[in-house]
Chimera marker file (.cmm) of the C-alpha trace (Angstrom):
<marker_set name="trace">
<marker id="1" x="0.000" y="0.000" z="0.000" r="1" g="1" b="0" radius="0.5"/>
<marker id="2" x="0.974" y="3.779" z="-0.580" r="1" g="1" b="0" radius="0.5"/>
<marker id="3" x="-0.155" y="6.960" z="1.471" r="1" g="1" b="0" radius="0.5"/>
<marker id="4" x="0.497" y="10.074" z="1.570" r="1" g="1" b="0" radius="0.5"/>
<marker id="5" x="1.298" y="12.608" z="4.391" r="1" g="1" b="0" radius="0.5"/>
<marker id="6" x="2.481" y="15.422" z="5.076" r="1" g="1" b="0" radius="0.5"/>
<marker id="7" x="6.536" y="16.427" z="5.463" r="1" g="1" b="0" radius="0.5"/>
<marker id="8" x="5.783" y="18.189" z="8.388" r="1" g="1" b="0" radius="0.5"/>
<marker id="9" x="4.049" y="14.893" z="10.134" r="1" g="1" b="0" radius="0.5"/>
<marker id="10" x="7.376" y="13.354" z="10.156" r="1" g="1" b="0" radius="0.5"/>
<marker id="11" x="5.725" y="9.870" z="8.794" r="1" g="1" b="0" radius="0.5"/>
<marker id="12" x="8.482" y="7.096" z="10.504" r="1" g="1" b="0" radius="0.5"/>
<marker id="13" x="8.996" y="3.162" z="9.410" r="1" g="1" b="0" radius="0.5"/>
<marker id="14" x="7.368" y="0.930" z="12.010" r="1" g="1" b="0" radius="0.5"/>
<marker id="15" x="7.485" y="-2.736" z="12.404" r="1" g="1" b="0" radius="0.5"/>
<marker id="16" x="4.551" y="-3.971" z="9.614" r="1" g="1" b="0" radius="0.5"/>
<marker id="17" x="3.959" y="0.105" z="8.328" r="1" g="1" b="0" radius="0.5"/>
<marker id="18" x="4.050" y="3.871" z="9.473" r="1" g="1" b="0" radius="0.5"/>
<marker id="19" x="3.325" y="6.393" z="12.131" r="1" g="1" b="0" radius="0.5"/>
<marker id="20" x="2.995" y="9.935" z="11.703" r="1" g="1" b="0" radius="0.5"/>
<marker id="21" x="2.413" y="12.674" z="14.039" r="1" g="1" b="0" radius="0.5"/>
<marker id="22" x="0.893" y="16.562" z="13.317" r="1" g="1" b="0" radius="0.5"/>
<marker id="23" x="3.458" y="18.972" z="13.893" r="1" g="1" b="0" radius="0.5"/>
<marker id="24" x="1.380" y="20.657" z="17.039" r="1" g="1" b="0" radius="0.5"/>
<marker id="25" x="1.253" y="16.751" z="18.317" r="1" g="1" b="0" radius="0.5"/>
<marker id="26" x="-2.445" y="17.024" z="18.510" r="1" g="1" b="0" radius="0.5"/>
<marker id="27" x="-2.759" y="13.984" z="16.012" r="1" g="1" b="0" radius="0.5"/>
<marker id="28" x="-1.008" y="10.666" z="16.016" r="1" g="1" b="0" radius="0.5"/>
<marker id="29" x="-1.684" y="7.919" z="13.331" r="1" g="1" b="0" radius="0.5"/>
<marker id="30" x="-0.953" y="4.832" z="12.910" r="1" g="1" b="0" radius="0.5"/>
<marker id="31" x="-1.072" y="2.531" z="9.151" r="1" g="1" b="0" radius="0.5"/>
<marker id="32" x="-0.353" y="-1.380" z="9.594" r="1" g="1" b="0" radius="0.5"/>
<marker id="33" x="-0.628" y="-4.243" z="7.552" r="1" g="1" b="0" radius="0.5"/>
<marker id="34" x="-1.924" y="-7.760" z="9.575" r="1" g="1" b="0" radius="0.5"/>
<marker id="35" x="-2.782" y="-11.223" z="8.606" r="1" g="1" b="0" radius="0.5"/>
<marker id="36" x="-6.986" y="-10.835" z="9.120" r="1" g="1" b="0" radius="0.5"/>
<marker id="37" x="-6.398" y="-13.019" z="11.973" r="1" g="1" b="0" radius="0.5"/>
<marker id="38" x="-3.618" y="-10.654" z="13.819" r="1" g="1" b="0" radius="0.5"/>
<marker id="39" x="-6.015" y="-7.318" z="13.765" r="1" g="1" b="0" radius="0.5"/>
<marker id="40" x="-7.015" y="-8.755" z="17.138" r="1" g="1" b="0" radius="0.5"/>
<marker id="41" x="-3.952" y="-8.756" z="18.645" r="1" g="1" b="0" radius="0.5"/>
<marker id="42" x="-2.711" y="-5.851" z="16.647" r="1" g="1" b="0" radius="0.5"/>
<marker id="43" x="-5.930" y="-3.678" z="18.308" r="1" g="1" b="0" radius="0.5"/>
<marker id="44" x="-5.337" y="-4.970" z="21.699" r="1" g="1" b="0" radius="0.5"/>
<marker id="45" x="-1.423" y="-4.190" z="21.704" r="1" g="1" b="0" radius="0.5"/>
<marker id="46" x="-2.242" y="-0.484" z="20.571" r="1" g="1" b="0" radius="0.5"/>
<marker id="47" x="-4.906" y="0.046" z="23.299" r="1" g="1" b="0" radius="0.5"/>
<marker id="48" x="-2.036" y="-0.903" z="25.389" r="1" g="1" b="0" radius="0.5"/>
<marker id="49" x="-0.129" y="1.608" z="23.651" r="1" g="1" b="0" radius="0.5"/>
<marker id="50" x="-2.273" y="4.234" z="24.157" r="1" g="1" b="0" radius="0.5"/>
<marker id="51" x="-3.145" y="3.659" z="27.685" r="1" g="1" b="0" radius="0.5"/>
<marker id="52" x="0.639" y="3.516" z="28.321" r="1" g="1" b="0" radius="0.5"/>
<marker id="53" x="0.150" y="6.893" z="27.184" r="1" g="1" b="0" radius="0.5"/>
<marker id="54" x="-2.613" y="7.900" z="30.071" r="1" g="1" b="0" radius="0.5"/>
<marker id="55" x="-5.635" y="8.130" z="26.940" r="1" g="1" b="0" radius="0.5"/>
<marker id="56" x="-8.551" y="6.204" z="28.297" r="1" g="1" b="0" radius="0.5"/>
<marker id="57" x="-11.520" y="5.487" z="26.836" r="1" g="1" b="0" radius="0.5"/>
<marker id="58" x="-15.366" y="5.755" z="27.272" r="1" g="1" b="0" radius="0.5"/>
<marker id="59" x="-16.458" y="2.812" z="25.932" r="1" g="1" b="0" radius="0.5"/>
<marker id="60" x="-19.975" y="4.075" z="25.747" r="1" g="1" b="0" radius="0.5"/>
<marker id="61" x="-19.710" y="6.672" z="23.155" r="1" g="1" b="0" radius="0.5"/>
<marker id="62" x="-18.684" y="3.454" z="20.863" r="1" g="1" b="0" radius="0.5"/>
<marker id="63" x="-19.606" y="4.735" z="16.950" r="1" g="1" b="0" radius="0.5"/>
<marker id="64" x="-18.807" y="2.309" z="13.717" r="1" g="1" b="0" radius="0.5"/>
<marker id="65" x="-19.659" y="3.141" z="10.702" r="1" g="1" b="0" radius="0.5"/>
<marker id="66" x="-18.517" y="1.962" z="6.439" r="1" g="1" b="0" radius="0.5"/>
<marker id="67" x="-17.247" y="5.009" z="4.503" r="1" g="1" b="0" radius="0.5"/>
<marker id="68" x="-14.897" y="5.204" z="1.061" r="1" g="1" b="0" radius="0.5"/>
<marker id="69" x="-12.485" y="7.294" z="0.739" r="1" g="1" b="0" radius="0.5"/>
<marker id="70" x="-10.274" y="7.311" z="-2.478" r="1" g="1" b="0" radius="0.5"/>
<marker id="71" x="-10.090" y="3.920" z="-4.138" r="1" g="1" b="0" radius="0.5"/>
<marker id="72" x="-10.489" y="2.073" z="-0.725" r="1" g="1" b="0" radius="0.5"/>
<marker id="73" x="-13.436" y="1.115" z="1.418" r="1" g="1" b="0" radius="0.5"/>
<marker id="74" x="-13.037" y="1.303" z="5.266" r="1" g="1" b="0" radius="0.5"/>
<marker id="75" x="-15.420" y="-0.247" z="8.354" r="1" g="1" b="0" radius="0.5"/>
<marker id="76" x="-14.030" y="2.641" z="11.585" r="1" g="1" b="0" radius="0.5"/>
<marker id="77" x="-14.585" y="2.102" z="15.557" r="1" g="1" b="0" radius="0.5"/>
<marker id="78" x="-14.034" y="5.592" z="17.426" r="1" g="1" b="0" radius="0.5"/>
<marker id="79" x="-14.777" y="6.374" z="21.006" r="1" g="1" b="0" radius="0.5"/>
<marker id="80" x="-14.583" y="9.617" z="22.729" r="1" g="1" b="0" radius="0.5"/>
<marker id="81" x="-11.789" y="9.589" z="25.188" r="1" g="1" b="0" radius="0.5"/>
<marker id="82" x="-9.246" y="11.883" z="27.065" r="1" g="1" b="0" radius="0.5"/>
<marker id="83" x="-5.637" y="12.145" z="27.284" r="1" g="1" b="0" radius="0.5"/>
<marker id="84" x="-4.098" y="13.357" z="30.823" r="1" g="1" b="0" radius="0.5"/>
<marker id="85" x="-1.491" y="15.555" z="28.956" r="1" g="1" b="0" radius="0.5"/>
<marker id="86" x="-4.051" y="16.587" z="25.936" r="1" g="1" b="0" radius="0.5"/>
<marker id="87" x="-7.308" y="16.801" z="27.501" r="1" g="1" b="0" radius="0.5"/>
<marker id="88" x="-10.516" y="15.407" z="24.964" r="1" g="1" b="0" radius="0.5"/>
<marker id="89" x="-9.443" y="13.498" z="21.823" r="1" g="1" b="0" radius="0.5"/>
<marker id="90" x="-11.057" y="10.833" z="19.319" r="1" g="1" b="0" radius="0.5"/>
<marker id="91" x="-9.546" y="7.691" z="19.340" r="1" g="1" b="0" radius="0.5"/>
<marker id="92" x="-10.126" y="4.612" z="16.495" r="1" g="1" b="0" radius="0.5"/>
<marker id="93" x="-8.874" y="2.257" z="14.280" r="1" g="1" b="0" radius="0.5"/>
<marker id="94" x="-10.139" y="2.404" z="10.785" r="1" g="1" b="0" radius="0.5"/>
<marker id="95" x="-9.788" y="-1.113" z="8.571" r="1" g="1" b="0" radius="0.5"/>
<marker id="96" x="-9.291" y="-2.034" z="4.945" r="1" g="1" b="0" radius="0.5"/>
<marker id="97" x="-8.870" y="-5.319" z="2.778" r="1" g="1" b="0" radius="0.5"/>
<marker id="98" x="-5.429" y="-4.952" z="1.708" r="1" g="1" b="0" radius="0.5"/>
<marker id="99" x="-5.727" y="-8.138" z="-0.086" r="1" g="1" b="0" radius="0.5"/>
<marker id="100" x="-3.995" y="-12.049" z="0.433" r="1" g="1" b="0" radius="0.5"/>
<marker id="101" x="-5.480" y="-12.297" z="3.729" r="1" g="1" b="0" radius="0.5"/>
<marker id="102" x="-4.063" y="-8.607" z="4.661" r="1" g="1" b="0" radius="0.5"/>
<marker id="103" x="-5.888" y="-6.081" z="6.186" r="1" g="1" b="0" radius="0.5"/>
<marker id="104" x="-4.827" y="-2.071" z="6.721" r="1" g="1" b="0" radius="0.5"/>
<marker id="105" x="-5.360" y="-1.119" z="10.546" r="1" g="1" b="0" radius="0.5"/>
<marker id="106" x="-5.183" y="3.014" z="11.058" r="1" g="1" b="0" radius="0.5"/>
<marker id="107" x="-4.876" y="3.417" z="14.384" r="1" g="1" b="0" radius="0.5"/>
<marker id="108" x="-5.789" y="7.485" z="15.591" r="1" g="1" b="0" radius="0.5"/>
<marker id="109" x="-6.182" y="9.507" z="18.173" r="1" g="1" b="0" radius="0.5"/>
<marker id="110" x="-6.737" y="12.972" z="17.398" r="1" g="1" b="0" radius="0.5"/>
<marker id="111" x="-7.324" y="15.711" z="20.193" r="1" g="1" b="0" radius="0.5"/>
<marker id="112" x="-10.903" y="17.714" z="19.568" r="1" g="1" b="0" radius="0.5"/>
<marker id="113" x="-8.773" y="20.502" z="19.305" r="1" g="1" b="0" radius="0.5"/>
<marker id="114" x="-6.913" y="18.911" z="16.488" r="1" g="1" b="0" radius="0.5"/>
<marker id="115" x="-9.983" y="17.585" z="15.266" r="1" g="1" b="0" radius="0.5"/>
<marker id="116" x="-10.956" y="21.281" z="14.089" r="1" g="1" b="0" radius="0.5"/>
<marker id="117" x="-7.213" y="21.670" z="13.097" r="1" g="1" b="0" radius="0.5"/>
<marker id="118" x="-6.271" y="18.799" z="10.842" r="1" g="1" b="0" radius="0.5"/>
<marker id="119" x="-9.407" y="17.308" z="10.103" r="1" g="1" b="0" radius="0.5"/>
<marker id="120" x="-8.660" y="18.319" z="6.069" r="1" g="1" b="0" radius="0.5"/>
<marker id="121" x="-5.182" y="16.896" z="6.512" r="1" g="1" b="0" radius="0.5"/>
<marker id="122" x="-6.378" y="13.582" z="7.709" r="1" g="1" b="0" radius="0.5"/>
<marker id="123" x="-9.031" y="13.550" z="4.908" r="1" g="1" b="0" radius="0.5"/>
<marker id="124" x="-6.344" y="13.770" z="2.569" r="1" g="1" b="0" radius="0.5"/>
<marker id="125" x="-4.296" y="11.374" z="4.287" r="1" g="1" b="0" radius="0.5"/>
<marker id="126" x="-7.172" y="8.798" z="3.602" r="1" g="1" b="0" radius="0.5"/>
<marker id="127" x="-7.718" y="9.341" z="0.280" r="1" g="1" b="0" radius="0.5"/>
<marker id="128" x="-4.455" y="9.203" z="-0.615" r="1" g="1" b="0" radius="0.5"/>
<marker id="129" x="-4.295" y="5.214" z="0.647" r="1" g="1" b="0" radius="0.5"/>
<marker id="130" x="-3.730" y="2.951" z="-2.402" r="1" g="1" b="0" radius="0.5"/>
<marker id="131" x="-3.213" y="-0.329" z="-2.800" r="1" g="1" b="0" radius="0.5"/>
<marker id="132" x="-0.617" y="-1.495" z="-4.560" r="1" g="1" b="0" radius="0.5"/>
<marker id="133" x="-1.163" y="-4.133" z="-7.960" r="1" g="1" b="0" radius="0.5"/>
<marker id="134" x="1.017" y="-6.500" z="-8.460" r="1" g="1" b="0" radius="0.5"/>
<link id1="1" id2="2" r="1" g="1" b="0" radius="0.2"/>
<link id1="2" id2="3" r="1" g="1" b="0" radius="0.2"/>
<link id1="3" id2="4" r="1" g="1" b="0" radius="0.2"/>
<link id1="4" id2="5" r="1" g="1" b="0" radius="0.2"/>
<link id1="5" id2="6" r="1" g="1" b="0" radius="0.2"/>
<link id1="6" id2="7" r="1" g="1" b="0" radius="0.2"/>
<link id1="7" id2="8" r="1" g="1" b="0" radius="0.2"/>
<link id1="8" id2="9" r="1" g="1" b="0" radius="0.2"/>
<link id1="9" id2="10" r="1" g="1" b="0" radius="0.2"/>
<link id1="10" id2="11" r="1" g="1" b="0" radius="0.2"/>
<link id1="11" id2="12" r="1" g="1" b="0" radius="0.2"/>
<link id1="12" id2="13" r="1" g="1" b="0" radius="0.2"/>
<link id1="13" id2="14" r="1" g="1" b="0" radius="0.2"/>
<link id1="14" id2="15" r="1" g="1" b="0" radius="0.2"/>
<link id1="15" id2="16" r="1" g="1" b="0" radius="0.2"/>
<link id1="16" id2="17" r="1" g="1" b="0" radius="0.2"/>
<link id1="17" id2="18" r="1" g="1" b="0" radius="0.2"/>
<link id1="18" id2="19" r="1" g="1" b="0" radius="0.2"/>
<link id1="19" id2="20" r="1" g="1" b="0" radius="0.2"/>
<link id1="20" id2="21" r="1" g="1" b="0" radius="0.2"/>
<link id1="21" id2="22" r="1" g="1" b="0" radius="0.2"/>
<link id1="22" id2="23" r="1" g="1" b="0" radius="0.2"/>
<link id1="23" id2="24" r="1" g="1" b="0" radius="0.2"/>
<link id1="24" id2="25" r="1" g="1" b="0" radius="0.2"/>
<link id1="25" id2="26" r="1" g="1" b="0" radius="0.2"/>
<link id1="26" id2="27" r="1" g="1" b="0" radius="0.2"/>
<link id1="27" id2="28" r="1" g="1" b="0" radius="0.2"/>
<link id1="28" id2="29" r="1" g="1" b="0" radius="0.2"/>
<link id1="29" id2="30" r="1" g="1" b="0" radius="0.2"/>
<link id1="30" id2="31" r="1" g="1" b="0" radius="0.2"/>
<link id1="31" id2="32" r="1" g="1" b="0" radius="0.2"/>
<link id1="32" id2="33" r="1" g="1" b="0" radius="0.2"/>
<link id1="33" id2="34" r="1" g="1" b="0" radius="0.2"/>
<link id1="34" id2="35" r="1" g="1" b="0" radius="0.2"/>
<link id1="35" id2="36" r="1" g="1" b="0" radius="0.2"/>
<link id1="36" id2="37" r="1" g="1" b="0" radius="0.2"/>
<link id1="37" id2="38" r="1" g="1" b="0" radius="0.2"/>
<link id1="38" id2="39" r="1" g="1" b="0" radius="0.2"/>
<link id1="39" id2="40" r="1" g="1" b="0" radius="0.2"/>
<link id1="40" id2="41" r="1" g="1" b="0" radius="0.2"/>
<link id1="41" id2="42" r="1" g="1" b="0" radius="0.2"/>
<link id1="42" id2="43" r="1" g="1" b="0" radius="0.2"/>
<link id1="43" id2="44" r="1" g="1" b="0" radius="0.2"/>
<link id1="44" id2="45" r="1" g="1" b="0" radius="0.2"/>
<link id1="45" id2="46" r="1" g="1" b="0" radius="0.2"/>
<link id1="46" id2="47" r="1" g="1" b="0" radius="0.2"/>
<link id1="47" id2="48" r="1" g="1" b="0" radius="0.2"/>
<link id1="48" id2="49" r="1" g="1" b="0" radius="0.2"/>
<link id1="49" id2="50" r="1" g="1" b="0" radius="0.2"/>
<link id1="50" id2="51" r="1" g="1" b="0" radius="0.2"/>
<link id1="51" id2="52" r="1" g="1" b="0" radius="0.2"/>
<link id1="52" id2="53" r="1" g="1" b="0" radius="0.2"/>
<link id1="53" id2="54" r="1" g="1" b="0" radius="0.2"/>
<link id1="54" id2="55" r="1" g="1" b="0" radius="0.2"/>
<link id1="55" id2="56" r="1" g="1" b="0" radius="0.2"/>
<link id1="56" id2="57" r="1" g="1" b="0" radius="0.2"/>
<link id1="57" id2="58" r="1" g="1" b="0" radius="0.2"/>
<link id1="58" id2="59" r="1" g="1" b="0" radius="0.2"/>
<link id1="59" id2="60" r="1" g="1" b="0" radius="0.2"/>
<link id1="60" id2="61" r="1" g="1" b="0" radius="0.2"/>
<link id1="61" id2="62" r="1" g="1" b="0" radius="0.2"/>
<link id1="62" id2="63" r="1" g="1" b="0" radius="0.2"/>
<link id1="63" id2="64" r="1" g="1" b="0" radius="0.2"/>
<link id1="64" id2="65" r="1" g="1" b="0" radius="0.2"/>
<link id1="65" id2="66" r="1" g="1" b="0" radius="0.2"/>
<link id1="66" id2="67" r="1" g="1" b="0" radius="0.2"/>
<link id1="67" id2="68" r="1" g="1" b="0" radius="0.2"/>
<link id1="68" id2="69" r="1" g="1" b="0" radius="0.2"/>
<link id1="69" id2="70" r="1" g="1" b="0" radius="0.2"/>
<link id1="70" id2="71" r="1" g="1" b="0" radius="0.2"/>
<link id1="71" id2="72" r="1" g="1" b="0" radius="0.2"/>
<link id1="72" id2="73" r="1" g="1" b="0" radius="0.2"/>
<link id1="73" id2="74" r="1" g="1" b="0" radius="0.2"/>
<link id1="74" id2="75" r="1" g="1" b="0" radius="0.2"/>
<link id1="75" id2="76" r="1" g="1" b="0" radius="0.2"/>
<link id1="76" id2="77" r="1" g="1" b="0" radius="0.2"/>
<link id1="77" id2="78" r="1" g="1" b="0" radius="0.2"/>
<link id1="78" id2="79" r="1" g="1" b="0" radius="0.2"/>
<link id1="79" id2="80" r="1" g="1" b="0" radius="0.2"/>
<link id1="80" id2="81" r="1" g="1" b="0" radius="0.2"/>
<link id1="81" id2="82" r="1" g="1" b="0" radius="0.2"/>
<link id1="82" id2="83" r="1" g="1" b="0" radius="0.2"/>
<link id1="83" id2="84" r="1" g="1" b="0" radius="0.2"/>
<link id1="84" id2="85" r="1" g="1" b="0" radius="0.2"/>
<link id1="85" id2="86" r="1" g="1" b="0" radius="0.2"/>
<link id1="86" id2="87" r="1" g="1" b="0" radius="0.2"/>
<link id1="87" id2="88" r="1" g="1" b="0" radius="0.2"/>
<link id1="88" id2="89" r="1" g="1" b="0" radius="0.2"/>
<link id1="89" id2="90" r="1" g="1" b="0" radius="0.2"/>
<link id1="90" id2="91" r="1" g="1" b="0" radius="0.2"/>
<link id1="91" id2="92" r="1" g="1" b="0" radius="0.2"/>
<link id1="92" id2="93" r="1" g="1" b="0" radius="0.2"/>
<link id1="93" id2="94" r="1" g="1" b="0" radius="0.2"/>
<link id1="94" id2="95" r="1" g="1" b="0" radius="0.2"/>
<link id1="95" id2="96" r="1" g="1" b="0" radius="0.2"/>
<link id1="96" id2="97" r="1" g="1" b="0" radius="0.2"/>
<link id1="97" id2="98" r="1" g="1" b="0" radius="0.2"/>
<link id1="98" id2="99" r="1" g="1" b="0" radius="0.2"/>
<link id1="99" id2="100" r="1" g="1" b="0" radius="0.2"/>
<link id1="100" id2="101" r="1" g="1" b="0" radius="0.2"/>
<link id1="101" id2="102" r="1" g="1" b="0" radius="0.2"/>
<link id1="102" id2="103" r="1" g="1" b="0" radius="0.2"/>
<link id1="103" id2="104" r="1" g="1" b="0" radius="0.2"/>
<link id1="104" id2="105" r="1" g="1" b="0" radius="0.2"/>
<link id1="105" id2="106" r="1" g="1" b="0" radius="0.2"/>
<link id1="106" id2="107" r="1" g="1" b="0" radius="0.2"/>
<link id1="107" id2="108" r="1" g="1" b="0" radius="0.2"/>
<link id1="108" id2="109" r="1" g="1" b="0" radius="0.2"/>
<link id1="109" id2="110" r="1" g="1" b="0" radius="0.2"/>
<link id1="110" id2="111" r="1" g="1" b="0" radius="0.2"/>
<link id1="111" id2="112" r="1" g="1" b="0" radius="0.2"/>
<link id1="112" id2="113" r="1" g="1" b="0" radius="0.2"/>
<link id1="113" id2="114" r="1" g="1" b="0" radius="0.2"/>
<link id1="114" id2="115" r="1" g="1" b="0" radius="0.2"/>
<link id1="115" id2="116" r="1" g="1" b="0" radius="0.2"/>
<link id1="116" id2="117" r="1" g="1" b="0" radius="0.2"/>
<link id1="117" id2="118" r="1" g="1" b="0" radius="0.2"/>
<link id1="118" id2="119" r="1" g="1" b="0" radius="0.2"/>
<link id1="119" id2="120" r="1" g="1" b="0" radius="0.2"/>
<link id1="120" id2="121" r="1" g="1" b="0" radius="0.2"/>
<link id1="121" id2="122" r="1" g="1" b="0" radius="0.2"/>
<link id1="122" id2="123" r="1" g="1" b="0" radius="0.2"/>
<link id1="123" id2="124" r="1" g="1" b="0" radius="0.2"/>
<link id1="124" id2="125" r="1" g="1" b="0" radius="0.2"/>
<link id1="125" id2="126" r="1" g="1" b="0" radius="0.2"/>
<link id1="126" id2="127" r="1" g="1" b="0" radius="0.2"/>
<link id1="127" id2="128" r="1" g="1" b="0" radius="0.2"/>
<link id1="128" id2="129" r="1" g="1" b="0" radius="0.2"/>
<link id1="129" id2="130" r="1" g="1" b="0" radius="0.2"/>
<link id1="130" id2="131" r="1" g="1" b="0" radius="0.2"/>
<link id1="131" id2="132" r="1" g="1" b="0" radius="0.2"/>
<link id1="132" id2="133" r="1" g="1" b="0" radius="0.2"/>
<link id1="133" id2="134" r="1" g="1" b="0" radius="0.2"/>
</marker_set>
């Protein structure tokens, strides 16, 4: 697969993809590539990242939803949450078939503030995923 972000973002290898960060920090994301059967694992290990990282969670304001952006289709989970340093964010992982049993996990959490900020950035940033042919 291909994206696209900004220079500024600072867009870093992982193990199995990328993470990029805003410039003001108020939005990190995540892109990585799983076997279907590791998104599991893959979810659970970044919820461990994030609480490592004093964001928690309120489960109840759970929202899912289908959208397409660019040539890719995408299922999303997001939850309100807060961050002790960062105050209110959005936090959710947004999946795609990458193909051969691979799917694309984005992993976010975006401060409200940054929300209002970046929000055209990270709509770019999703339509610029591709897969790649071959």
């Amino acid at each position: 697969m291909t994206v696209n972000v900004p220079d500024s973002w600072n867009p870093e290898t992982i193990d199995g993809g990328i993470t990029t960060e805003s410039e003001d920090k108020e939005a990190t994301v995540f892109f990585e590539v799983t076997d279907a059967k590791g998104t599991a694992a893959l979810l659970d290990e970044n919820i461990k990242w994030l609480k490592g990282e004093k964001v928690t969670i309120d489960l109840s304001t759970k929202s899912e939803k289908e959208f397409k952006a660019g040539s890719m289709t995408w299922s999303s989970v997001s939850w309100s949450g807060t961050s002790e340093e960062w105050g209110p964010a959005t936090i959710g992982f947004a999946f795609s078939d990458v193909g051969n049993g691979k799917v694309l996990v984005m992993t976010y959490w975006i401060t409200k503030k940054g929300m209002a900020t970046h929000e055209a950035e990270l709509n770019k940033i999703f339509e610029s995923v591709k897969k790649i042919k071959g």
